[in-house]
C-alpha positions as CSV (number, residue, x, y, z in Angstrom):
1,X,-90.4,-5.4,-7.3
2,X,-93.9,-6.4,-9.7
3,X,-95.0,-3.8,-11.7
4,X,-97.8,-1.6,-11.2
5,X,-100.9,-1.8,-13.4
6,X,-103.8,0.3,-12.9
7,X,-106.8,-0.7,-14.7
8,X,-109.7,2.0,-15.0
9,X,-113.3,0.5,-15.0
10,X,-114.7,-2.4,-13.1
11,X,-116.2,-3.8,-16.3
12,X,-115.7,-7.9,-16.9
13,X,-113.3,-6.5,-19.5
14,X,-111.2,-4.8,-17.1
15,X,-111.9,-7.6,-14.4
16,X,-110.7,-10.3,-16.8
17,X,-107.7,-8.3,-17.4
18,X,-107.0,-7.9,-13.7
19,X,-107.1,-11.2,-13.7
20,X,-104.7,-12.9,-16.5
21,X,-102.3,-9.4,-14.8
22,X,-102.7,-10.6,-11.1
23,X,-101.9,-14.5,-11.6
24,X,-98.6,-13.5,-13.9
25,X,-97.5,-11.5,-10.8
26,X,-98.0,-8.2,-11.4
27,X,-99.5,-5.3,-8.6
28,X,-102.9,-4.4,-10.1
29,X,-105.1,-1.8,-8.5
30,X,-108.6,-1.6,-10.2
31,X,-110.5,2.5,-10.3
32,X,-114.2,2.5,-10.8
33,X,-116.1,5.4,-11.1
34,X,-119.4,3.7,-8.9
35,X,-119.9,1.0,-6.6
36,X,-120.9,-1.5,-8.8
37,X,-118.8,-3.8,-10.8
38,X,-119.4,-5.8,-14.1
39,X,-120.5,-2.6,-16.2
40,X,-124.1,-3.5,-17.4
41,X,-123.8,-6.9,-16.2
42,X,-126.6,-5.9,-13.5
43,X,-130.3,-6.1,-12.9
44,X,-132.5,-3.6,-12.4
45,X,-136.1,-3.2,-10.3
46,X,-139.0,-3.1,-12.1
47,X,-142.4,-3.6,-12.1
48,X,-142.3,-7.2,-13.0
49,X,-139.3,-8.2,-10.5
50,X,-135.6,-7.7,-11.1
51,X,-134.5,-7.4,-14.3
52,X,-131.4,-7.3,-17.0
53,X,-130.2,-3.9,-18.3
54,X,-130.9,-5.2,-22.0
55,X,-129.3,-8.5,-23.1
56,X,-126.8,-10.2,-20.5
57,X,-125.4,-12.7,-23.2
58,X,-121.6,-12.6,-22.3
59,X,-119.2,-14.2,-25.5
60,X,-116.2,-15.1,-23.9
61,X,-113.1,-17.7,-25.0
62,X,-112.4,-20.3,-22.5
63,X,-109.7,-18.6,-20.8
64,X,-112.3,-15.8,-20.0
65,X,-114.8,-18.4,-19.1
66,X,-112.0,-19.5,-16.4
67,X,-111.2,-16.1,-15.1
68,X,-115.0,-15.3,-14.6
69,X,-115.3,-18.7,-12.9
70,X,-112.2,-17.6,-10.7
71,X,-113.6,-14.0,-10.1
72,X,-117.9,-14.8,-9.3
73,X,-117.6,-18.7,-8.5
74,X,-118.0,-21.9,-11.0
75,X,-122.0,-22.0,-10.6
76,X,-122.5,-18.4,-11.3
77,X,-123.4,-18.8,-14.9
78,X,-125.5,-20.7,-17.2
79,X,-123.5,-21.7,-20.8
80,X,-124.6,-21.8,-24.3
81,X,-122.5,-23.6,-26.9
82,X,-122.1,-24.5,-30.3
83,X,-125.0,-22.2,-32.8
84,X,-126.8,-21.9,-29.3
85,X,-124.3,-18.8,-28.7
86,X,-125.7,-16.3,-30.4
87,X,-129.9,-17.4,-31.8
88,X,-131.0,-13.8,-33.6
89,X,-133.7,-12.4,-36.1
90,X,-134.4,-9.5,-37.9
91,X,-137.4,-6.9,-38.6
92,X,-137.9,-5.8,-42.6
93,X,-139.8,-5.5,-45.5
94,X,-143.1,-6.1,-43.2
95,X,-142.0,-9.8,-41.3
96,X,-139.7,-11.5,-38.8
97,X,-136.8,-13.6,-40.2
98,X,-136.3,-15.4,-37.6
99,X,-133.1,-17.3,-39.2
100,X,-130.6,-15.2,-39.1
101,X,-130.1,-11.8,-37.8
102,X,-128.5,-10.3,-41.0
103,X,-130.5,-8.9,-43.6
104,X,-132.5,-11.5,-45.8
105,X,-133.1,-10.3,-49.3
106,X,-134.4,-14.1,-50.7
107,X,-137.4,-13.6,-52.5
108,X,-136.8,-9.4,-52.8
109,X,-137.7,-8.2,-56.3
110,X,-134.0,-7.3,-56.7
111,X,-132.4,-10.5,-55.3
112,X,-131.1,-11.6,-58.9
113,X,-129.3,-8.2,-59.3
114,X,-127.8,-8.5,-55.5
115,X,-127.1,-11.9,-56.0
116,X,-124.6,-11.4,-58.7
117,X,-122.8,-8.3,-57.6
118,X,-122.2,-9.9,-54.1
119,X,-121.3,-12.6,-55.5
120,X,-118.7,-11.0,-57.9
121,X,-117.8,-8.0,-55.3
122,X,-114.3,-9.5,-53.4
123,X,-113.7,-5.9,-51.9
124,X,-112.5,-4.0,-54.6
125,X,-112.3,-0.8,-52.5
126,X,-110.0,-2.0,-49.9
127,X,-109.6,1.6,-48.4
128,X,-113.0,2.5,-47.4
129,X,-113.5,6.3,-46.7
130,X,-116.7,6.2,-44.4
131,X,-119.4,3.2,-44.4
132,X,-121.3,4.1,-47.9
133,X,-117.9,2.7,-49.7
134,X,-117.9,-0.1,-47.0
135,X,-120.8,-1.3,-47.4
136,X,-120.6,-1.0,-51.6
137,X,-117.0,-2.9,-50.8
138,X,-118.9,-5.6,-49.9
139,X,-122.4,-6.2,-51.5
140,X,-122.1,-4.3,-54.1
141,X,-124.3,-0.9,-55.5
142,X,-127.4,-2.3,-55.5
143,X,-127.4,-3.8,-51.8
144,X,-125.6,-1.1,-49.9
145,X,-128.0,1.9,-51.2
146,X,-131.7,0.1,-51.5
147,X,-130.7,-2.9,-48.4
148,X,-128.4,-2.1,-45.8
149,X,-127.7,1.9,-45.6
150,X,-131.3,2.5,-45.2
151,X,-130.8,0.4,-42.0
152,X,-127.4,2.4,-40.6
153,X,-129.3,5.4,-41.2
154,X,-132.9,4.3,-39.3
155,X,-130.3,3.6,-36.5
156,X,-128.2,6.4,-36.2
157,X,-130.4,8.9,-38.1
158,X,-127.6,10.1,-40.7
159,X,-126.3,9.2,-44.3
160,X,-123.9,6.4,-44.1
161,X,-122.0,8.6,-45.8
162,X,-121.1,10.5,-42.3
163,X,-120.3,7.3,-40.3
164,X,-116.9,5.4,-40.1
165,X,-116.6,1.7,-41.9
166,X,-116.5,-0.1,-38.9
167,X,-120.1,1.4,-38.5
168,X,-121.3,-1.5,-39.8
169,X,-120.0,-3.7,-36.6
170,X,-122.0,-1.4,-33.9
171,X,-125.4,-2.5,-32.9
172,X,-126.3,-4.0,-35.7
173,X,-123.7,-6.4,-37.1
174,X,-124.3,-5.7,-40.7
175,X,-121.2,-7.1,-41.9
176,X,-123.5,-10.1,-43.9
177,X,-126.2,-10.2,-45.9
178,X,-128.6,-13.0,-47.1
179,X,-128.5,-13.9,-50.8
180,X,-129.4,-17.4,-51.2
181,X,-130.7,-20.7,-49.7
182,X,-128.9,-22.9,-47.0
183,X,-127.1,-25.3,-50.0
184,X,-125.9,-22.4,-52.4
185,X,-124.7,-20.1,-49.1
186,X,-123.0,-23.2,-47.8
187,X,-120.8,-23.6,-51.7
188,X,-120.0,-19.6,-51.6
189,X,-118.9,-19.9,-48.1
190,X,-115.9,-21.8,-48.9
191,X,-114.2,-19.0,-50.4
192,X,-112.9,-16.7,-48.1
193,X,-113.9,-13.4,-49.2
194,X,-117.6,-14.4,-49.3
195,X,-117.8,-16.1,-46.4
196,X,-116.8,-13.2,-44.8
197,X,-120.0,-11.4,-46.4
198,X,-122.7,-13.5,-47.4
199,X,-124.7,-14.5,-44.3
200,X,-126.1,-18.2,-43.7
201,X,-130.1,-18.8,-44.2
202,X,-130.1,-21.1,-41.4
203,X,-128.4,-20.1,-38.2
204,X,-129.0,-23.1,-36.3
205,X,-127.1,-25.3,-38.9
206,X,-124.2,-23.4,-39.1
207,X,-121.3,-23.6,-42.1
208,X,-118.3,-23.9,-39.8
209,X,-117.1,-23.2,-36.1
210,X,-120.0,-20.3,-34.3
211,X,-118.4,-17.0,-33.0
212,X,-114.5,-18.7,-33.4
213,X,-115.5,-21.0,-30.4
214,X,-116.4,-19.0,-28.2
215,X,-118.7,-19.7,-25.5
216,X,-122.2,-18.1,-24.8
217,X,-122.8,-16.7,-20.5
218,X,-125.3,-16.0,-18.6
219,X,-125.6,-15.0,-15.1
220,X,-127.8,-17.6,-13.2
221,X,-131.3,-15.7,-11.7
222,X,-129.9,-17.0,-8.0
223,X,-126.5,-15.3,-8.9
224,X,-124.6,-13.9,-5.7
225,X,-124.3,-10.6,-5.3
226,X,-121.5,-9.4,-7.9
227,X,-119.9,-6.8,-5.6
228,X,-119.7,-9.1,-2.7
229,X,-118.1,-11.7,-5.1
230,X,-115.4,-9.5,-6.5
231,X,-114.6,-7.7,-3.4
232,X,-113.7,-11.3,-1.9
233,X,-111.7,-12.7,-4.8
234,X,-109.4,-9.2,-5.2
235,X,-109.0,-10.1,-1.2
236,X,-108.0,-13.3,-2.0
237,X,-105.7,-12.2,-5.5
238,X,-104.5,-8.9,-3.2
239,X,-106.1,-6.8,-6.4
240,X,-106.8,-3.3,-4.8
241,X,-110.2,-2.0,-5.5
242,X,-110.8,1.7,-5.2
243,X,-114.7,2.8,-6.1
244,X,-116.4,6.4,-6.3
245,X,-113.1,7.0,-7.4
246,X,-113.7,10.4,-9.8
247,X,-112.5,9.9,-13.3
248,X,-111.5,13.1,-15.3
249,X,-109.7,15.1,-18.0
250,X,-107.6,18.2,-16.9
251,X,-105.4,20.2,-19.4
252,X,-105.3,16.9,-20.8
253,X,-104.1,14.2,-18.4
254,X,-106.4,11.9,-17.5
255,X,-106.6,11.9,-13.7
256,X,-108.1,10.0,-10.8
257,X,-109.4,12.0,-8.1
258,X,-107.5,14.6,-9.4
259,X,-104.3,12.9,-9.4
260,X,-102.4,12.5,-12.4
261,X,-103.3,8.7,-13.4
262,X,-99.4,8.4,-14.6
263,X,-98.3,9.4,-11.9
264,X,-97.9,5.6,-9.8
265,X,-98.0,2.7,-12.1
266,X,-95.9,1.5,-14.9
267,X,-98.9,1.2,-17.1
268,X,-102.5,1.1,-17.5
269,X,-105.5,-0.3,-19.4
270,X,-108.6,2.2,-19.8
271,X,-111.8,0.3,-19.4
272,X,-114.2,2.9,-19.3
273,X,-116.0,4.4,-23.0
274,X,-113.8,6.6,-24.8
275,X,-116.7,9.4,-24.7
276,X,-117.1,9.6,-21.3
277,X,-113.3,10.9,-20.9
278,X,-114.2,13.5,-23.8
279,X,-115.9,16.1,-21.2
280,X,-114.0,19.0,-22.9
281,X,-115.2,18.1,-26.4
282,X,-118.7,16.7,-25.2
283,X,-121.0,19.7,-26.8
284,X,-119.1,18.6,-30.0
285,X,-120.0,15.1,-29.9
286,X,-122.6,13.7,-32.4
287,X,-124.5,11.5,-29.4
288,X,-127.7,9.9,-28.9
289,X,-129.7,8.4,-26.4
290,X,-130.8,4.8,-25.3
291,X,-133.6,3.8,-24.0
292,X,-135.0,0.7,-22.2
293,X,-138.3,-0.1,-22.4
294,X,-139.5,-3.3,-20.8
295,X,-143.2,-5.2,-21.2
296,X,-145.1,-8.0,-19.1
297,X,-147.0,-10.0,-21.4
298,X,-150.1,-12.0,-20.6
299,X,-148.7,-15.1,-21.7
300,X,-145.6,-17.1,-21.8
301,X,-143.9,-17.0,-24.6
302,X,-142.8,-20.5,-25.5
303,X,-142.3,-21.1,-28.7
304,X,-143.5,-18.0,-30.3
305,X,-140.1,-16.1,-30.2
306,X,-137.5,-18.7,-31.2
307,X,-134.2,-16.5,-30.8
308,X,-133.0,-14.3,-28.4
309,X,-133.2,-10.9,-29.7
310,X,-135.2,-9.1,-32.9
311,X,-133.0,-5.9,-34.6
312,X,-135.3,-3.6,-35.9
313,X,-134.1,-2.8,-39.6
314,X,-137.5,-1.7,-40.7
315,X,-137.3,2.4,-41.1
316,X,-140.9,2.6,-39.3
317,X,-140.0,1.2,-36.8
318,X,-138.7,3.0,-33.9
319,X,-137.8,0.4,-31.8
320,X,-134.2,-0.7,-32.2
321,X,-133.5,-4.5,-30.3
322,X,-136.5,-6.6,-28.8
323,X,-135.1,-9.1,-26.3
324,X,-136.1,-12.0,-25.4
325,X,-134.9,-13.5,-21.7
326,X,-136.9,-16.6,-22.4
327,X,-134.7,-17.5,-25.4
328,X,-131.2,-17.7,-23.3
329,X,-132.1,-18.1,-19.9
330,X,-134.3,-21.8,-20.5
331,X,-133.2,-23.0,-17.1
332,X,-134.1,-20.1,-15.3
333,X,-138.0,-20.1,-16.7
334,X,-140.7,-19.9,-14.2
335,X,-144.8,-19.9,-14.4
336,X,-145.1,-15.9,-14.3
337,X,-146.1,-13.8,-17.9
338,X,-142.8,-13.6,-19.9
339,X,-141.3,-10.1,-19.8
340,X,-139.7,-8.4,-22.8
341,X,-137.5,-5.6,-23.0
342,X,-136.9,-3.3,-25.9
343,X,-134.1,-1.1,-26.7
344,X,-134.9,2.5,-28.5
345,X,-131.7,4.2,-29.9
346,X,-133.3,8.0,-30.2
347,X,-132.5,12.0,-30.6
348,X,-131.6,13.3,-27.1
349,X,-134.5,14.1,-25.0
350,X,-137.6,12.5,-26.9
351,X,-137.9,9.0,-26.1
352,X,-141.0,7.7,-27.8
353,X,-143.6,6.7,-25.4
354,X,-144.2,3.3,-23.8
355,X,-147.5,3.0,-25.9
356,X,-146.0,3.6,-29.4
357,X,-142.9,0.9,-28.2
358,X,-145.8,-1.8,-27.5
359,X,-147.6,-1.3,-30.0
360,X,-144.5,-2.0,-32.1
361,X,-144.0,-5.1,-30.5
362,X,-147.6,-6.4,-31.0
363,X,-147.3,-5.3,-34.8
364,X,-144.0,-7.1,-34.7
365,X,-145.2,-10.3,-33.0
366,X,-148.9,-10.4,-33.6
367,X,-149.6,-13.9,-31.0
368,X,-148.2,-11.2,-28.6
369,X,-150.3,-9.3,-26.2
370,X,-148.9,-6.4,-24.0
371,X,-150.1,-6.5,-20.2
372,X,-148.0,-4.0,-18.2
373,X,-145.0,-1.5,-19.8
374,X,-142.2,-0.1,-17.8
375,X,-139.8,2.4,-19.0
376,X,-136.3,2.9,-17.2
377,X,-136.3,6.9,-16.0
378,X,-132.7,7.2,-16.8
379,X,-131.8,6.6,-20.3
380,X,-128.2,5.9,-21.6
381,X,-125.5,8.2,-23.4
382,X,-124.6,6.6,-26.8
383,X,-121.8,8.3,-29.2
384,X,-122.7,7.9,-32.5
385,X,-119.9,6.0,-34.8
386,X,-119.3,8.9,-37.2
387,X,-116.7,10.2,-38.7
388,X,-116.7,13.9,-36.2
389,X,-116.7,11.4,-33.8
390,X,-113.8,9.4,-34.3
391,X,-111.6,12.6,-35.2
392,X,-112.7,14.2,-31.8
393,X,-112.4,10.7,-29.8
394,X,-109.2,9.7,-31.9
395,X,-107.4,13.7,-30.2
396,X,-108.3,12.7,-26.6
397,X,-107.1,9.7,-26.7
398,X,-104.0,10.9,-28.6
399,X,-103.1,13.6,-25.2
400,X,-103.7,10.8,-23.1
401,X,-100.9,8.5,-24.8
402,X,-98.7,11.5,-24.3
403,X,-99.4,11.9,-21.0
404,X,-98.1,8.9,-20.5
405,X,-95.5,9.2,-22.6
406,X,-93.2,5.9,-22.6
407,X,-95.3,3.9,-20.1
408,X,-98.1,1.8,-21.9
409,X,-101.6,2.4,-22.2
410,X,-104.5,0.5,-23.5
411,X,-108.1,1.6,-24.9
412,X,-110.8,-1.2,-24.6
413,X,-113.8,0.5,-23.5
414,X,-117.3,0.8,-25.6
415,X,-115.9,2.7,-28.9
416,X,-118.6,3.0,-31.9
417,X,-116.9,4.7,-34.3
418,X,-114.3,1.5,-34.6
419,X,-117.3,-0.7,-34.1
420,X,-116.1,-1.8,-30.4
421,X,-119.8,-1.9,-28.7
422,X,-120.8,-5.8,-27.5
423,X,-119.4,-7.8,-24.7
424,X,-117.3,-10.1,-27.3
425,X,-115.2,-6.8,-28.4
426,X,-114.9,-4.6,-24.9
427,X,-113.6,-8.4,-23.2
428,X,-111.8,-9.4,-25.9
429,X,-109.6,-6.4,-26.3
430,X,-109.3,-5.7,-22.4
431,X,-107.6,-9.5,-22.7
432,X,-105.6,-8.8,-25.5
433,X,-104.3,-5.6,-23.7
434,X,-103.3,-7.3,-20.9
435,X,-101.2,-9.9,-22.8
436,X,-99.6,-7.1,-24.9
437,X,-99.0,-5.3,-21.3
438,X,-97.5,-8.7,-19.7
439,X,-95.2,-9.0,-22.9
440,X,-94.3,-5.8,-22.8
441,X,-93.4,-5.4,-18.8
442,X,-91.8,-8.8,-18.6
């Protein structure tokens, strides 16, 4: 008789998992809280047409590139490859580098001094407490309190003394930083250690193999409907689909319409954000909220925004990510104004005002004029990545491993405090959990 699986979230993590569970034989039933599938991977109405809930870039290994083929059809998606993956910039010290989306200290006043102690830094404190001694870890003094920290604190709006290492992963990948020009980077990134913290000065010319291979997705604009495409390959897989299913805590077991969620299957993969299991601890939670803001322009855009996103790290600035649909989505172009949409990570309840966001992004990108401005009414829950957070987050899902006592389960929702937040980590552990699960039940 096959095993039973029970995946919780209808996210392409969780859907990808179904998938590498349900073609090795196993019985997989898929819970998701809504009627929609694919997590964020949706559009919303706006203004200016349909558009994406932020940025809709999907980092995927071949294998997942064959799974999402199986699940929403071969055309669905448009693919970037090689440095074309992942094309970002960064907002500091008063311009756009628009070479690299780590922070670029050539031609600071204390370059020299960053220089050397990134270059002679190789992780002497291997056991980082919280992201302060991460961060120091890995550039050194002089970088990590006048360079980066001042960026982990504009976007989470603590010390980075209060937030976990793997801070440095979440949002903004800050695990790099610029020293040097493209010749110099390229020597120091033949040792191991730096490569894995000195950033490259030229993204499109990149030292070795781009995001470990993996391939860059997006949804074509004349996409099928997702839920319709789902719904007709779990018919065809025999995947059982149950939505507006209620997810929930009680006395510690994590249930499913009430229902104990051990209760029929011999183990389970949570897909869903740690956080939004923590109801019972959720006035303890350090959170935040995000909003999306999104702008018609009265122009194309062409070539005046050559990457697909802009992170903020200017403390002014109280925009977080500017997106740019233009810079991925080539073959899906047409004749109207460019649209932008900007993403405001902010104290609960007081989300700046559309005028202040625009105004940002004409400051940002000065050839940029502002026509129209759209906020979404409903803005996002986001769980800060510090260290309360990961003790509270870390005791949740500690009862829910012993509810299920011997029977395994797996965690690969949105997690910030361990730095699990973009597509590339929520897919990639949701596959990994279903290969540990088919080694395990086998």
């Amino acid at each position: 008789m096959a095993k039973k699986i029970t995946i919780i979230g209808a996210s392409l993590g969780g859907l990808i998992a179904a998938a590498e569970l349900s073609n090795n034989g196993f019985d997989v039933t898929v819970v998701e809280k809504s009627k929609t599938v694919g997590g964020l991977y949706n559009n919303v109405d706006t203004p200016f047409g349909k558009q994406e809930v932020g940025m809709h870039v999907i980092y995927v290994t071949r294998r997942q590139f064959a799974y999402l083929s199986e699940i929403f059809g071969m055309g669905t998606f448009n693919q970037l490859l090689g440095s074309q993956v992942d094309i970002g910039a960064c907002a500091n010290f008063g311009k756009v580098f628009f070479d690299s989306h780590y922070p670029n200290i050539v031609g600071h006043q204390l370059q020299g001094e960053i220089f050397t102690e990134v270059t002679n830094s190789y992780g002497q404190n291997k056991h980082a407490r919280n992201a302060t001694e991460e961060l120091i870890n890995r550039f050194g003094e002089t970088a990590s309190v006048e360079v980066v920290a001042p960026i982990l604190r504009k976007l989470w709006g603590v010390s980075s003394e209060l937030l976990t290492p793997e801070a440095i992963h979440c949002f903004f990948d800050l695990r790099r930083i610029i020293v040097c020009d493209k010749a110099e980077a390229d020597s120091l990134k033949m040792d191991p250690w730096l490569d894995s913290v000195v950033g490259n000065p030229e993204q499109t010319e990149p030292a070795g193999v781009v995001y470990d291979g993996r391939i860059g997705l997006t949804f074509k604009k004349e996409h099928g409907d997702l839920f319709e495409s789902v719904s007709n390959w779990a018919a065809r897989q025999g995947i059982n689909l149950q939505f507006e299913t209620e997810v929930s805590m009680d006395n510690g077991n994590l249930c499913l319409d009430g229902v104990p969620a051990n209760e029929d299957c011999d183990a389970c993969i949570v897909a869903l954000p740690m956080h939004s299991l923590a109801l019972d601890v959720a006035d303890q939670l350090d959170q935040l909220e995000l909003s999306i803001y999104y702008f018609q322009l009265s122009e194309r855009l062409h070539d005046q925004f050559p990457s697909y996103y802009i992170l903020a790290h200017s403390s002014h600035l109280k925009s977080s990510r500017i997106v740019n649909y233009d810079g991925y989505n080539q073959e899906d172009m047409g004749e109207e104004p460019s649209v932008l949409s900007v993403e405001v990570v902010h104290k609960t309840g007081v989300a700046p005002l559309e005028k202040e966001i625009a105004f940002e992004v004409e400051q940002i990108l000065p050839s940029l004029k502002v026509k129209e401005s759209y906020r979404l009414p409903r803005s996002l829950k986001v769980c800060s990545p510090t260290i309360n957070n990961s003790k509270l987050l870390d005791s949740i899902q500690a009862k829910i491993e012993r509810q299920f006592g011997n029977c395994p389960v797996f965690f690969s929702g949105m997690r910030t405090d361990t730095g699990v937040f973009f597509s590339h980590h929520t897919i990639g552990i949701a596959h990994d959990s279903a290969l540990e699960c088919k080694r395990r039940l086998s």
